[in-house]
C-alpha positions as CSV (number, residue, x, y, z in Angstrom):
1,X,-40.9,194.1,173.9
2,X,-38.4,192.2,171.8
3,X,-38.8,188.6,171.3
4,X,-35.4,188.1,172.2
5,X,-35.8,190.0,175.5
6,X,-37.9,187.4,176.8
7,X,-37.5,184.4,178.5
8,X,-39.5,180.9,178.4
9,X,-39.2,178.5,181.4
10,X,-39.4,175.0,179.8
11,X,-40.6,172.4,182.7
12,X,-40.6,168.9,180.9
13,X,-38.3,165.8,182.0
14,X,-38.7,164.3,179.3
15,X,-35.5,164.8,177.5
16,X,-36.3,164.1,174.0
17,X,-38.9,167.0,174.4
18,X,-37.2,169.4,176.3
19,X,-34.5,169.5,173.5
20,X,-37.2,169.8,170.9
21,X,-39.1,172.9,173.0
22,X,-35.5,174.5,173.6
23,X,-34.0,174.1,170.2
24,X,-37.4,175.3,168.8
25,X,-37.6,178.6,170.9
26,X,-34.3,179.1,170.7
27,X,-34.8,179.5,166.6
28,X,-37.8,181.9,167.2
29,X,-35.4,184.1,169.1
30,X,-36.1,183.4,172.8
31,X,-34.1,182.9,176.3
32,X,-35.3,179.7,177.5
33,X,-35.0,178.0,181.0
34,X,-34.4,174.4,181.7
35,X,-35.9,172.4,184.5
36,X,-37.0,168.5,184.9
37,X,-38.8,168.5,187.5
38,X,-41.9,170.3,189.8
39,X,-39.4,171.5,192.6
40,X,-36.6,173.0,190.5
41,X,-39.3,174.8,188.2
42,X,-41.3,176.5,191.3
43,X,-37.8,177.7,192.7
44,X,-36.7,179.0,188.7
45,X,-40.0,180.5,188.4
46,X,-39.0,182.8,191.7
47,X,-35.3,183.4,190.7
48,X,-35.6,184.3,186.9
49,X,-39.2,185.4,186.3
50,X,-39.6,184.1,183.3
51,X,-42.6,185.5,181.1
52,X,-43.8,182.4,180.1
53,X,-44.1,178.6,181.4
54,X,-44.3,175.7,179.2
55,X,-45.1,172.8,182.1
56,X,-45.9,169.5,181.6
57,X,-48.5,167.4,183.8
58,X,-46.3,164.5,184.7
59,X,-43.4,165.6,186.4
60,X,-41.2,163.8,189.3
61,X,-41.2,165.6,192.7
62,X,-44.0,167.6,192.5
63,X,-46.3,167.0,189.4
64,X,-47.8,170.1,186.8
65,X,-51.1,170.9,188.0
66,X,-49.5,171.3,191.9
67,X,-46.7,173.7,190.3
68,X,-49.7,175.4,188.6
69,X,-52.1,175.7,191.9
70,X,-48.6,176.4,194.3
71,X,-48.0,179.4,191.7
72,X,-51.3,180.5,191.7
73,X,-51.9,180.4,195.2
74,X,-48.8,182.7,195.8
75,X,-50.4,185.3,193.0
76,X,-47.9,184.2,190.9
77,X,-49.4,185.3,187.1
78,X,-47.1,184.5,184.6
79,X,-49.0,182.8,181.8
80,X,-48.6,178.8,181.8
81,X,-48.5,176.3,178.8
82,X,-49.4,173.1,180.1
83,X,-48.4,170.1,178.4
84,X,-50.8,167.1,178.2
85,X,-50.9,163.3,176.8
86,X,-53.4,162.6,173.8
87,X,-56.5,161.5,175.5
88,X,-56.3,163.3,178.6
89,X,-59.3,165.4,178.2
90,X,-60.0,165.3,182.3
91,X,-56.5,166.4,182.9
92,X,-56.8,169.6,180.3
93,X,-60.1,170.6,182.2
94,X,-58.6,170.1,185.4
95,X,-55.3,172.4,184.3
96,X,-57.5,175.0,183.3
97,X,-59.2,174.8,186.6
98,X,-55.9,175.6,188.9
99,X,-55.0,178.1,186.7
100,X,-53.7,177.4,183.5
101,X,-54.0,179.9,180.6
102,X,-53.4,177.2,177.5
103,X,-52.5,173.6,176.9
104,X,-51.0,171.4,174.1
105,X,-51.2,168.0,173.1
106,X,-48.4,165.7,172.5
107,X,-47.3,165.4,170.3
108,X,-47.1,168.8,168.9
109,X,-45.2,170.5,166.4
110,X,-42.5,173.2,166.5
111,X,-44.6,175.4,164.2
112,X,-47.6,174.9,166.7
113,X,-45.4,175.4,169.7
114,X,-43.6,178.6,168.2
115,X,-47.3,179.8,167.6
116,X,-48.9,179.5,170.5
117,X,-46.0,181.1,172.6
118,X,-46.4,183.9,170.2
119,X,-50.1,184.6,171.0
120,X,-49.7,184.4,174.6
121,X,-46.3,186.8,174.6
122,X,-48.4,189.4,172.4
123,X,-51.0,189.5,174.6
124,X,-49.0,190.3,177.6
125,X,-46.9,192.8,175.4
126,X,-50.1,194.7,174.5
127,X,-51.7,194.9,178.0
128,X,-48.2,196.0,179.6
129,X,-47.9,198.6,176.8
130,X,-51.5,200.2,177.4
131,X,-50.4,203.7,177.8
132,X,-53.8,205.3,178.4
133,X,-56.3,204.3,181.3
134,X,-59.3,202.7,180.3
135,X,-61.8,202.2,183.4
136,X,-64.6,199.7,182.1
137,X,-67.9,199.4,184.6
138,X,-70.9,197.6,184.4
139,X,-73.1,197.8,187.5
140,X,-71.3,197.3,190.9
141,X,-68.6,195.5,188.2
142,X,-65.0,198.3,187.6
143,X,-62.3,196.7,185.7
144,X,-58.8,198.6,185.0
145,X,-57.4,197.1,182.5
146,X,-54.1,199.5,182.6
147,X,-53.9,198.2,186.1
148,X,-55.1,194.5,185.9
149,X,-57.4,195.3,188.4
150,X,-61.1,194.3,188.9
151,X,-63.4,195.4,191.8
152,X,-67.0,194.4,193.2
153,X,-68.3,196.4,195.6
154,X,-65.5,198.2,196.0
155,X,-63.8,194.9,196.9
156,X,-60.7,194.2,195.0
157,X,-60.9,190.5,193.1
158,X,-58.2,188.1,192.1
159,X,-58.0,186.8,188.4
160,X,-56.0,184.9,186.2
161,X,-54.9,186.5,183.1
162,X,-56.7,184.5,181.1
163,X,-60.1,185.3,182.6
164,X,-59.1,189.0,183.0
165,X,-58.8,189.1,179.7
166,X,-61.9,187.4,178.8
167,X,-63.8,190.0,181.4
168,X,-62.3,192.8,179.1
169,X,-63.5,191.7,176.1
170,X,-67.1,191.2,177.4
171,X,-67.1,194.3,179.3
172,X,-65.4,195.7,176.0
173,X,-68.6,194.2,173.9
174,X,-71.4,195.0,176.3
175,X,-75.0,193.6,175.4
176,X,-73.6,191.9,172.4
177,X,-74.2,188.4,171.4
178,X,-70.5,186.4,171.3
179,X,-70.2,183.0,170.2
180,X,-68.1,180.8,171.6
181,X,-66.2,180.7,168.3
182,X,-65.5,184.1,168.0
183,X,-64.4,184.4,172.0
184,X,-61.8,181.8,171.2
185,X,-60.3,184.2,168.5
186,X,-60.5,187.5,170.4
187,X,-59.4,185.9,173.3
188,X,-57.0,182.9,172.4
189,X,-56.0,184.4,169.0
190,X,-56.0,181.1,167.0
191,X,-57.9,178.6,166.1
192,X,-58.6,175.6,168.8
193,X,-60.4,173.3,166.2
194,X,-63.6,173.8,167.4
195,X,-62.8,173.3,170.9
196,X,-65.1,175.1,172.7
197,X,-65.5,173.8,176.2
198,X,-62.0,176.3,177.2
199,X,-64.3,178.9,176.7
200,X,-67.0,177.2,179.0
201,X,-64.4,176.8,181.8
202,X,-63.7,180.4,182.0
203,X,-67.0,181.7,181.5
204,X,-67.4,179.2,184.7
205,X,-64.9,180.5,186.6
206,X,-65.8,184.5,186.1
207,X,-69.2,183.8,187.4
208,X,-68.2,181.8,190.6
209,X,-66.1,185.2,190.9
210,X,-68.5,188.2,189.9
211,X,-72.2,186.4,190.1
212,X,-73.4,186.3,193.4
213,X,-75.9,183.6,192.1
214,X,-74.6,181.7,189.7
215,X,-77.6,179.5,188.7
216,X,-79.1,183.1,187.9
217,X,-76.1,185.1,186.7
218,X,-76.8,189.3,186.9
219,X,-73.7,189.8,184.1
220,X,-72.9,186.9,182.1
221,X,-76.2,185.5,180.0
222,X,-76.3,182.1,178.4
223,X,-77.5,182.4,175.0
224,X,-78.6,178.6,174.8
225,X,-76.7,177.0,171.1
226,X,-75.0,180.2,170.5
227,X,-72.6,181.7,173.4
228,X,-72.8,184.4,175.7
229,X,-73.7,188.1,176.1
230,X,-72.4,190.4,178.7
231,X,-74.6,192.9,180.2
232,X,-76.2,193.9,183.9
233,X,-79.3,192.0,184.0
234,X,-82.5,193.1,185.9
């Protein structure tokens, strides 16, 4: 999929930065979206299906993180980019919680926003182009990555893309040792500064999904100071 082919819904009322975010996108050869508040985005969202949200957290009408968790909640997977204040560390956690895929800090640079756009659009380019079926298992534990589709005991499972792809690449790396660091380049394709606690979240939320004991995980091993290691456990 062409660059150009793709559209980017910019959710910020901030005008100064939505004219930054749309001038820079529109450079890097993208359709972008305009909205300036939580109610207009959730209805552009359903009209033009845009592959990619840039949403920020304080928005009149309804704020980011309900958009996020209203989008969510009606299995709504396009990937978000929320947009956070410096210092908001809660509010990034919590974003990530309800089903945000990536966040950035203002302020931010067109180079960094250009980037991280990029990495998100590739990923969903590569997993809609997968051309060949790959059926990963790992206990009671299929994943279809073709299909974006994981089951449990024969019970179908919801996921964000984000954690889907994370339960890939584990499944993908069975029984091997992966530090946080290197999860945050397979997964997130840059570099996050050292900012590992995005990895933590998700780890979190695949086990409330797959573990039936999550104090005692069966697939998804701590490896105390060095990451994780995916594997059926006895």
């Amino acid at each position: 999929m062409e660059t150009s082919q793709q559209k980017i819904l910019i959710v910020e009322d901030e005008q100064s930065i939505q004219k930054l975010l749309d001038f820079t996108l529109k450079q890097a050869n993208y359709d972008t979206v305009l909205a300036s508040d939580g109610e207009q985005a959730v209805e552009l969202v359903l009209d033009e299906k845009p592959d990619l949200i840039i949403l920020d957290l304080m928005l009149p009408k309804i704020d980011g993180m309900e958009v996020c968790k209203m989008l969510r909640m009606q299995d709504i997977e396009t990937p978000i980019i929320m947009l956070t204040a410096k210092g908001e560390e809660a509010d990034k956690i919590i974003g990530l919680e309800m089903g945000a895929d990536d966040y950035m800090t203002k302020p931010f640079s067109p180079r960094e926003v250009a980037a991280r756009v990029k990495a998100v659009l590739r990923r969903t380019g590569e997993r809609v182009k997968q051309t060949k079926e790959e059926i990963l298992e790992s206990g009671q534990l299929v994943v279809y990555p073709e299909r974006f589709e994981v089951y449990l005991n024969k019970n179908q499972l919801e996921f964000t893309p984000k954690e889907f792809e994370l339960l890939v690449y584990f499944m993908q790396h069975k029984n091997r040792v992966l530090t946080r660091d290197q999860l945050l380049q397979a997964v997130w394709n840059y570099d996050f500064a050292g900012d590992t606690r995005i990895v933590d979240v998700h780890v979190s939320h695949l086990r409330e999904k797959i573990e039936e004991n999550t104090r005692k995980p069966r697939y998804i091993k701590t490896m105390r100071g060095v990451g994780y290691k995916f594997g059926e456990q006895n």
